[in-house]
KEDRENPA-713064 format. One record per atom (N, C-alpha, C, CB): x, y, z; residue number from 1. Coordinates in steps of 0.001 Angstrom, whole numbers. Glycine has a CB too. Layout:
N
<numi x="X" y="Y" z="Z" num="NUM"/>
...
END
This chain:
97
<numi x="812" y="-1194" z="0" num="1"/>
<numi x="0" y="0" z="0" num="1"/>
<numi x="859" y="1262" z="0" num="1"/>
<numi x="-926" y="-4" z="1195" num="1"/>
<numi x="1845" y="1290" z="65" num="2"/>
<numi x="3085" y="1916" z="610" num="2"/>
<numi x="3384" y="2920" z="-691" num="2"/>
<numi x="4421" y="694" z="1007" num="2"/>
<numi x="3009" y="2065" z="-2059" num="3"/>
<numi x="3799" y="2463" z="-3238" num="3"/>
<numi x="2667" y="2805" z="-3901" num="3"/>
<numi x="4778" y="1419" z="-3970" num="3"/>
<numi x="1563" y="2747" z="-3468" num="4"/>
<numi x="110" y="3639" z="-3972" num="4"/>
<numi x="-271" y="4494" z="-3360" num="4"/>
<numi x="-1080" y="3053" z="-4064" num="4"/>
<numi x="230" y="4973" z="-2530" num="5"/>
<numi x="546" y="6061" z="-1712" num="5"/>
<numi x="969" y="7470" z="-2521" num="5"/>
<numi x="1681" y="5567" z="-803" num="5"/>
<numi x="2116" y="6904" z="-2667" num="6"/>
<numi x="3160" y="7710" z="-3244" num="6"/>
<numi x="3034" y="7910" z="-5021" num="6"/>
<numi x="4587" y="6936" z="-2792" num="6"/>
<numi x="2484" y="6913" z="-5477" num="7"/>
<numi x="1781" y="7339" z="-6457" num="7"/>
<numi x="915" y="8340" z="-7029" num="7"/>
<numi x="1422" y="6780" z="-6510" num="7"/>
<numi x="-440" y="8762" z="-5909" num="8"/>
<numi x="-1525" y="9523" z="-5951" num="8"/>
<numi x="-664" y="11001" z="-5078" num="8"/>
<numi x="-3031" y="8625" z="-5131" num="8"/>
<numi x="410" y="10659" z="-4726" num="9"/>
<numi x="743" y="11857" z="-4190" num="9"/>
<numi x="-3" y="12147" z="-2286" num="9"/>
<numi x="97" y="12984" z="-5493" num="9"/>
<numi x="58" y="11067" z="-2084" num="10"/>
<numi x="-717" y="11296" z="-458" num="10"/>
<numi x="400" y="10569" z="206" num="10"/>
<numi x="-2538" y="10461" z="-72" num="10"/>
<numi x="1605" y="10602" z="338" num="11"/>
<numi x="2823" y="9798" z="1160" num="11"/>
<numi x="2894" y="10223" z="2316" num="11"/>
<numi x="4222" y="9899" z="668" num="11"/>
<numi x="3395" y="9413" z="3208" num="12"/>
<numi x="3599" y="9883" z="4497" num="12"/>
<numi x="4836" y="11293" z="4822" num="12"/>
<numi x="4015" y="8497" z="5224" num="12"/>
<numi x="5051" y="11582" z="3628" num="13"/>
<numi x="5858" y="13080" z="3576" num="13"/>
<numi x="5124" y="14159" z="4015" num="13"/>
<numi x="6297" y="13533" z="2161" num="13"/>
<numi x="3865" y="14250" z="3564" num="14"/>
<numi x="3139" y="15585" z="3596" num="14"/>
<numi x="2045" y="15074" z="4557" num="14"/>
<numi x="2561" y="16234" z="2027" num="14"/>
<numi x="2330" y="13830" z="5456" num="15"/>
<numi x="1079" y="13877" z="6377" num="15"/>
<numi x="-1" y="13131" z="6100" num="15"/>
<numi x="559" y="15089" z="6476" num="15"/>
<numi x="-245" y="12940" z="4538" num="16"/>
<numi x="-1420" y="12269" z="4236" num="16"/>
<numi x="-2119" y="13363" z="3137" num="16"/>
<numi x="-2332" y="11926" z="5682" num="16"/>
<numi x="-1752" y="14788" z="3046" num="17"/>
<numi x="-2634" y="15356" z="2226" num="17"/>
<numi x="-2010" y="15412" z="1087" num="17"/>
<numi x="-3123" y="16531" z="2613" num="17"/>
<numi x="-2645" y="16181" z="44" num="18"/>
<numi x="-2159" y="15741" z="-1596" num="18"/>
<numi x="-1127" y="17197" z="-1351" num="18"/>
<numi x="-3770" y="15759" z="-3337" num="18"/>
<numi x="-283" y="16333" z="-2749" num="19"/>
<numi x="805" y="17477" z="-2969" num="19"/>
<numi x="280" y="18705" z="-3828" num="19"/>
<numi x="2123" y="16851" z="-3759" num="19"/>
<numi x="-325" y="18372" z="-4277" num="20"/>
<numi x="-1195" y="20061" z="-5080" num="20"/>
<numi x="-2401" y="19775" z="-4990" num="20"/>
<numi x="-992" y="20566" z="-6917" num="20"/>
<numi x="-2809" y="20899" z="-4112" num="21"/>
<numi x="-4011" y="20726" z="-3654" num="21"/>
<numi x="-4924" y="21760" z="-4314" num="21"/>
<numi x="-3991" y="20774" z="-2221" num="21"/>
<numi x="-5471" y="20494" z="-5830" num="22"/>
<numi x="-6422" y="21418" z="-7007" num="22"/>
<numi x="-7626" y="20547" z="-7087" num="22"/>
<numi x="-5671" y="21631" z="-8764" num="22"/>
<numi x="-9004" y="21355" z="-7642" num="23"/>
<numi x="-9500" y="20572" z="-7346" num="23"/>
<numi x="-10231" y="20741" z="-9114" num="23"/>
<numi x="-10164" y="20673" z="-5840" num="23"/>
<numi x="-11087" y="19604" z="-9277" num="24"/>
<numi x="-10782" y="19832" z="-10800" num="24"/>
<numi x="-11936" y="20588" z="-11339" num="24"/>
<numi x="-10584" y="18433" z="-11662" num="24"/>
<numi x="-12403" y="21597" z="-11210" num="25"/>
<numi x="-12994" y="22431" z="-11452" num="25"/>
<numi x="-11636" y="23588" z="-12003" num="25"/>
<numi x="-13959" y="22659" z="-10233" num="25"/>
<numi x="-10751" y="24041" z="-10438" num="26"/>
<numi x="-9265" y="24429" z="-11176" num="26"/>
<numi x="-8875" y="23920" z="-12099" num="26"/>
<numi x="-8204" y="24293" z="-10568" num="26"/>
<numi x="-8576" y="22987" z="-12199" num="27"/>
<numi x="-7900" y="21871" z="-13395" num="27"/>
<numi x="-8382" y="22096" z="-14883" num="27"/>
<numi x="-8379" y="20192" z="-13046" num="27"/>
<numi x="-9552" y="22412" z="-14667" num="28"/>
<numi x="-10490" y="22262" z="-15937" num="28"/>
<numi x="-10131" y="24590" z="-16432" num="28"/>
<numi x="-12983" y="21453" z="-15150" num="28"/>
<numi x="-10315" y="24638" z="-15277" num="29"/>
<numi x="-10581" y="26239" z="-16033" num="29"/>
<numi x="-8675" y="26877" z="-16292" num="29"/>
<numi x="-11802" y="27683" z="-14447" num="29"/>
<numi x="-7743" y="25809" z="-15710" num="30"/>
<numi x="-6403" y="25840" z="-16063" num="30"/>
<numi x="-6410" y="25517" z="-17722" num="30"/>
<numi x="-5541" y="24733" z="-15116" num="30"/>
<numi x="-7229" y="24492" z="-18192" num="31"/>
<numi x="-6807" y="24055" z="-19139" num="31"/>
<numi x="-7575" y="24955" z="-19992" num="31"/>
<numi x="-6865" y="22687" z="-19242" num="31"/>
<numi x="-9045" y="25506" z="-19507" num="32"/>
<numi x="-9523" y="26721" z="-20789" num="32"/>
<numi x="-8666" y="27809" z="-20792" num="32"/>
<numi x="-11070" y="27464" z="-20606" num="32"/>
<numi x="-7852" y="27972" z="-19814" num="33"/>
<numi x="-7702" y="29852" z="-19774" num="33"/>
<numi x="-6153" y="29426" z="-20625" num="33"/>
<numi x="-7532" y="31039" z="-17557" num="33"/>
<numi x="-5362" y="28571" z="-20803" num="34"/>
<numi x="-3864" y="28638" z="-21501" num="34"/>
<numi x="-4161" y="28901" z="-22482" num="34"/>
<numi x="-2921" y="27557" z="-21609" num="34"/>
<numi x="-4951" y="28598" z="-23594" num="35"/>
<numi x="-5184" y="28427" z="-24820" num="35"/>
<numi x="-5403" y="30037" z="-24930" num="35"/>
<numi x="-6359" y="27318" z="-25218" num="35"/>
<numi x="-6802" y="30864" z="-24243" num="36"/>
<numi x="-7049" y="31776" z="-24336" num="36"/>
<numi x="-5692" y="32904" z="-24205" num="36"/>
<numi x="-8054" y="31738" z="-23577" num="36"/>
<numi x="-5144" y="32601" z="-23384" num="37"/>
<numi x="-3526" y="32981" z="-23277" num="37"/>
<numi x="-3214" y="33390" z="-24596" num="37"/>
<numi x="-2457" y="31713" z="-22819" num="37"/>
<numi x="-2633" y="31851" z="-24894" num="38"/>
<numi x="-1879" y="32072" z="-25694" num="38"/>
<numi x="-2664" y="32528" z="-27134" num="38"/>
<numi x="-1054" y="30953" z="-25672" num="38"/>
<numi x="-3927" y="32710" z="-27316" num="39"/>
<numi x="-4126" y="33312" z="-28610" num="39"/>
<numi x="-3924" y="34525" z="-28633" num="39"/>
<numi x="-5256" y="33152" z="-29121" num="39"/>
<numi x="-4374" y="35092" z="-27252" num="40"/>
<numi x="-4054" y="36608" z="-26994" num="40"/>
<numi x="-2755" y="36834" z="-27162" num="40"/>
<numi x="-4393" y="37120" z="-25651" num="40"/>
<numi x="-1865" y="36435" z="-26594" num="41"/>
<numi x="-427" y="36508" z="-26474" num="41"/>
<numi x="264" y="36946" z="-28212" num="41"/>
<numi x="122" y="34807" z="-25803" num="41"/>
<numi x="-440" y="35682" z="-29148" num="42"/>
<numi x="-21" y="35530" z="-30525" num="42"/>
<numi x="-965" y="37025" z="-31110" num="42"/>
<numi x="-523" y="33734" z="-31273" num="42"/>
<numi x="-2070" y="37247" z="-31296" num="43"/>
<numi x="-2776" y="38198" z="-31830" num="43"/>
<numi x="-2352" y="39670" z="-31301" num="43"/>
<numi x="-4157" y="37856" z="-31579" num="43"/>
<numi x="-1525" y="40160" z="-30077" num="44"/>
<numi x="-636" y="40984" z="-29849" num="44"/>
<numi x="275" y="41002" z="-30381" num="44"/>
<numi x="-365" y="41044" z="-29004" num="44"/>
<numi x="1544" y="39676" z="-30430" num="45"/>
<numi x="2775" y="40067" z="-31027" num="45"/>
<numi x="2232" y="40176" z="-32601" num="45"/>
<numi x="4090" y="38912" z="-30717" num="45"/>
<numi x="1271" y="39574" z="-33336" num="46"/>
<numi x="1179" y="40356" z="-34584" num="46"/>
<numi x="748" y="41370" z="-34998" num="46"/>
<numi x="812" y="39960" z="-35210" num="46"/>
<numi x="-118" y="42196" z="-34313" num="47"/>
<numi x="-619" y="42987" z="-33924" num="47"/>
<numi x="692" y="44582" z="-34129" num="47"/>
<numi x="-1156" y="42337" z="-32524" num="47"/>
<numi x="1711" y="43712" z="-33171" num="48"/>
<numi x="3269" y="44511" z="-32934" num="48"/>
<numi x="3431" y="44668" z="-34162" num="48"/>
<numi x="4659" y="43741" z="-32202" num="48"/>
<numi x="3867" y="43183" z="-34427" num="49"/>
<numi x="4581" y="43303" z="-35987" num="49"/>
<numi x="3936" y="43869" z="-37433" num="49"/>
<numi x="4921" y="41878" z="-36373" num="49"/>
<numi x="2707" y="43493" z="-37216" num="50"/>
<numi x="2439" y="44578" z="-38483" num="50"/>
<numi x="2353" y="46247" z="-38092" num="50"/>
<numi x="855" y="44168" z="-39207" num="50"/>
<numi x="2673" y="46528" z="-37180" num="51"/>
<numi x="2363" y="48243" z="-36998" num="51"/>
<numi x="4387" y="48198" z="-37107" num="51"/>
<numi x="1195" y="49047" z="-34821" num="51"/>
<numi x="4935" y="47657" z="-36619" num="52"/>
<numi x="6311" y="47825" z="-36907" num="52"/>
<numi x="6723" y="48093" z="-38520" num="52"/>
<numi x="6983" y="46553" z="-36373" num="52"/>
<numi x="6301" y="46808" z="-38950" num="53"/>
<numi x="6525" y="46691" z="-40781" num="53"/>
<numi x="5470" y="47729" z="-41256" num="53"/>
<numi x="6083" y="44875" z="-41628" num="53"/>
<numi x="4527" y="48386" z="-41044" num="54"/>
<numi x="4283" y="49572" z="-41514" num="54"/>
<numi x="5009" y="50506" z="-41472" num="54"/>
<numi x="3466" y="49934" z="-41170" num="54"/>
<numi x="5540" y="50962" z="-39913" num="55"/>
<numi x="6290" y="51743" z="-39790" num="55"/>
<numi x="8034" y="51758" z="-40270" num="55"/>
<numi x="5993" y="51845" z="-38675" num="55"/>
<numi x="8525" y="50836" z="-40915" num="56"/>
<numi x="9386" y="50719" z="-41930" num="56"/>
<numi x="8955" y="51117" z="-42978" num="56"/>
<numi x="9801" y="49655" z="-42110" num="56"/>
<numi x="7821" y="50763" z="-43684" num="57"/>
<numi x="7589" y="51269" z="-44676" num="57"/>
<numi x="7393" y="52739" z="-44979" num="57"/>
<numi x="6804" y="50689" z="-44935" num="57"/>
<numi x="6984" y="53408" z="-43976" num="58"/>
<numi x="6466" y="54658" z="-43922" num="58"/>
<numi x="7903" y="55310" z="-43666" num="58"/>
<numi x="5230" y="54892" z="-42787" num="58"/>
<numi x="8992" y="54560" z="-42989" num="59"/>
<numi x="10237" y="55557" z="-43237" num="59"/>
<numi x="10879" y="55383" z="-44218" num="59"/>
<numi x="11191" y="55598" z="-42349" num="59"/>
<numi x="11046" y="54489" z="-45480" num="60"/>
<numi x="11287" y="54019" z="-46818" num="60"/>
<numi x="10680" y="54997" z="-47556" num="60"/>
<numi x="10788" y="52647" z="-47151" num="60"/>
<numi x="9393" y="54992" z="-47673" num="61"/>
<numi x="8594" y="56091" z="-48549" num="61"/>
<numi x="9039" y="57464" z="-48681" num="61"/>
<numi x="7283" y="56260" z="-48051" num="61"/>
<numi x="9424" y="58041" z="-49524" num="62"/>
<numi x="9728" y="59692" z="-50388" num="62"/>
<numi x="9148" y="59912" z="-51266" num="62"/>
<numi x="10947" y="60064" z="-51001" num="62"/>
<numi x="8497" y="61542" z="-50315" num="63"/>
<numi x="8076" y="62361" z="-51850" num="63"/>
<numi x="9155" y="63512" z="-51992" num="63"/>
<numi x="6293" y="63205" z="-51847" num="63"/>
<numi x="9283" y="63039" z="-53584" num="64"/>
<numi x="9905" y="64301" z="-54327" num="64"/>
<numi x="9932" y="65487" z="-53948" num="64"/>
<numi x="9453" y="64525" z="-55364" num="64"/>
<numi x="10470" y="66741" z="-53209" num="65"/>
<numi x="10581" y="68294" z="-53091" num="65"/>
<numi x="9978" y="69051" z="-54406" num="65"/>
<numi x="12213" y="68723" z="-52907" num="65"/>
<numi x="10367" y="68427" z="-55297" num="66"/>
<numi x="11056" y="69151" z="-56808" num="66"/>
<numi x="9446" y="68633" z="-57892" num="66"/>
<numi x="13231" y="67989" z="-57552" num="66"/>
<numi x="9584" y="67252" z="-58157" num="67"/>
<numi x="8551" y="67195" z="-58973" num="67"/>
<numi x="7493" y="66145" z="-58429" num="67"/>
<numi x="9054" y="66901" z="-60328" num="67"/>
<numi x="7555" y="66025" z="-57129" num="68"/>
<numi x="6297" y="65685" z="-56367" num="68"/>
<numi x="6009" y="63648" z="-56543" num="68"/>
<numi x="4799" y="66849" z="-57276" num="68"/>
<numi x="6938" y="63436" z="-56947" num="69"/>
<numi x="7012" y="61710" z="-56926" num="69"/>
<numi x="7366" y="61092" z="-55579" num="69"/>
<numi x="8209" y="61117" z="-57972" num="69"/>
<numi x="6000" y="60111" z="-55234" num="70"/>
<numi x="6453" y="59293" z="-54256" num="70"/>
<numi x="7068" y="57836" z="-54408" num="70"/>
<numi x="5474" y="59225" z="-53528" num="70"/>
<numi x="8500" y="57723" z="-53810" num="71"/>
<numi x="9147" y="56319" z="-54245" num="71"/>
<numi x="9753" y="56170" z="-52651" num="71"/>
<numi x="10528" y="56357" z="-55794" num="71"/>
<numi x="9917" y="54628" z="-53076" num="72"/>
<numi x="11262" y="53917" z="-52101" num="72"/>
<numi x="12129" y="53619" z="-51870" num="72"/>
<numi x="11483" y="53362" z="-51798" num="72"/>
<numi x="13085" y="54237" z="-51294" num="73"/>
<numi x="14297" y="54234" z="-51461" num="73"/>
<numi x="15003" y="53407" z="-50175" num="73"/>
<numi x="14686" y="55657" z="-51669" num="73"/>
<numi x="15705" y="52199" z="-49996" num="74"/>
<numi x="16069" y="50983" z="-49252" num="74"/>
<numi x="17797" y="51592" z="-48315" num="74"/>
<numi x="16269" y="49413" z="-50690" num="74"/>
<numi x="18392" y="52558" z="-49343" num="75"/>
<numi x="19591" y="52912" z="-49531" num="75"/>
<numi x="19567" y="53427" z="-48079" num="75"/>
<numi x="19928" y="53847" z="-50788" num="75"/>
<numi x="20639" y="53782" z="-47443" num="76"/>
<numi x="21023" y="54342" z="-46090" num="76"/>
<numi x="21720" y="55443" z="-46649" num="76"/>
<numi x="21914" y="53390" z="-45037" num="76"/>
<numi x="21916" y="56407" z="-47481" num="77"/>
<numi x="22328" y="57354" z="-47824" num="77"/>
<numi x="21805" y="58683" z="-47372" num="77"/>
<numi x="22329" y="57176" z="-48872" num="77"/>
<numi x="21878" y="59452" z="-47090" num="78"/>
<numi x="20911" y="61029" z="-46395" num="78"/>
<numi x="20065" y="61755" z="-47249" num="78"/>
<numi x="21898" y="62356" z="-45908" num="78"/>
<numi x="20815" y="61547" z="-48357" num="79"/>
<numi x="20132" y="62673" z="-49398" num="79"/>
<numi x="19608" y="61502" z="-50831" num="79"/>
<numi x="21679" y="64199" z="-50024" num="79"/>
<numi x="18894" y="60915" z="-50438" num="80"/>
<numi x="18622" y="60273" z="-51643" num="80"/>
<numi x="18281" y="60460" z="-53439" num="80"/>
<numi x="17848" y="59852" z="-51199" num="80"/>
<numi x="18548" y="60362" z="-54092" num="81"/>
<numi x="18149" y="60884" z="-55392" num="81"/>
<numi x="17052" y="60420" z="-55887" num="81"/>
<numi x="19018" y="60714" z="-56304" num="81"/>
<numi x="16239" y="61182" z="-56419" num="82"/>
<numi x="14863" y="61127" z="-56848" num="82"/>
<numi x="14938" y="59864" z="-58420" num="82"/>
<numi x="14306" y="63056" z="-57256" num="82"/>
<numi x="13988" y="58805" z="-58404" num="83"/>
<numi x="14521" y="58257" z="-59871" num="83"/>
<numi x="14184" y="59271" z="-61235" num="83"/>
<numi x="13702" y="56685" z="-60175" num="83"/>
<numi x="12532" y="59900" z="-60984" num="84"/>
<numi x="12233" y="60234" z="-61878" num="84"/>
<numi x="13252" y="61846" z="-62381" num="84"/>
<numi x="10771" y="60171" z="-61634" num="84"/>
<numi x="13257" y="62951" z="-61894" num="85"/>
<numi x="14202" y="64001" z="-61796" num="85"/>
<numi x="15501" y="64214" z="-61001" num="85"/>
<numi x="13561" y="64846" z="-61494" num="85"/>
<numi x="16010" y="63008" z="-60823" num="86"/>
<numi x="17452" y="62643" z="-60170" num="86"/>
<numi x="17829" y="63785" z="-59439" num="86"/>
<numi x="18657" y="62290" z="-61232" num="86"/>
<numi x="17227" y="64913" z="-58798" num="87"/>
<numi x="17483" y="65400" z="-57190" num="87"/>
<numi x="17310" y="65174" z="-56313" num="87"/>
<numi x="17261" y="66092" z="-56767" num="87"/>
<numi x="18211" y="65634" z="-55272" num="88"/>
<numi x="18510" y="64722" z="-53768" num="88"/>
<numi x="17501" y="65395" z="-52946" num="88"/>
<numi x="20252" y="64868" z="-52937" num="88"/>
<numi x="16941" y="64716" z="-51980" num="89"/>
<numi x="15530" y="64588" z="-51565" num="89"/>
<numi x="15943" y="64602" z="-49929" num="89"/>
<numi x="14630" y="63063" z="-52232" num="89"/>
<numi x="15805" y="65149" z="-49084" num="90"/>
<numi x="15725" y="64679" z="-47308" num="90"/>
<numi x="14683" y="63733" z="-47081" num="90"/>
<numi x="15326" y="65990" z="-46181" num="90"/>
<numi x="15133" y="62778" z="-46306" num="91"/>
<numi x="14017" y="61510" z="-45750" num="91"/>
<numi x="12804" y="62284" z="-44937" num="91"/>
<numi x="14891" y="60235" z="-44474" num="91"/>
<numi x="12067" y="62999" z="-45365" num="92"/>
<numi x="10661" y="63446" z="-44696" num="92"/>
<numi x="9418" y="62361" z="-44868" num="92"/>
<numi x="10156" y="64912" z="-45437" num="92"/>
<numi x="8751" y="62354" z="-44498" num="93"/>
<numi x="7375" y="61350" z="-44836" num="93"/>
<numi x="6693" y="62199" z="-45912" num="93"/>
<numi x="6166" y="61050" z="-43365" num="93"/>
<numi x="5781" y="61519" z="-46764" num="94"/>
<numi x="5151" y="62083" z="-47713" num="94"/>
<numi x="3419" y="62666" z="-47490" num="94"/>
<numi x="5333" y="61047" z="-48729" num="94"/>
<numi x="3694" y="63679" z="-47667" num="95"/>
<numi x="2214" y="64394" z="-47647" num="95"/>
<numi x="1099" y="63870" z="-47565" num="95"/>
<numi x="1935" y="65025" z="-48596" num="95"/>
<numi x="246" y="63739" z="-47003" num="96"/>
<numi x="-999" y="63030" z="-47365" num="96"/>
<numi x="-1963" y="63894" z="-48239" num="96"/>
<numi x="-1728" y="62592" z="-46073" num="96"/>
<numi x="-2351" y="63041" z="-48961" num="97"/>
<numi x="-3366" y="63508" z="-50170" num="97"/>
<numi x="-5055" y="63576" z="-49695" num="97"/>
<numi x="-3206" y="62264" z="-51533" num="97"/>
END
């Protein structure tokens, strides 16, 4: 009886009472709420990541000073050159229309 004891977790270590003392009502609303977790958890970090990768994009994007073209320019350079009228442009965001 000794080794069914210690099985169920009721050994003469702790006296006789259980080692986690849950009862399965806990058990049960442990196992709904992880899931809920973790969808939340996932629908935040994408949530992150697409407002991040927008916001790359939106610092990529140039409009033209000169003849008003919006392009993308990837380059790490300061003054980028425009493709269509090849003048150098400051990284500002582009106007909204």
């Amino acid at each position: 009886m000794g080794r069914r004891d210690i099985l169920l977790g009721t050994g003469r270590e702790t006296g006789g009472a259980p080692l986690i003392p849950l009862t399965l009502s806990q058990i049960v609303a442990a196992y709904a709420a992880g899931p809920v977790v973790a969808l939340l958890l996932l629908s935040l970090g994408g949530a992150w990541s697409r407002a991040r990768r927008a916001s790359r994009a939106r610092r990529r994007r140039i409009q033209c000073a000169h003849c008003g073209t919006i392009y993308e320019n990837f380059s790490p350079e300061p003054l980028p050159r425009c493709p269509n009228c090849v003048q150098p442009n400051e990284r500002t965001a582009p106007s909204s229309v």
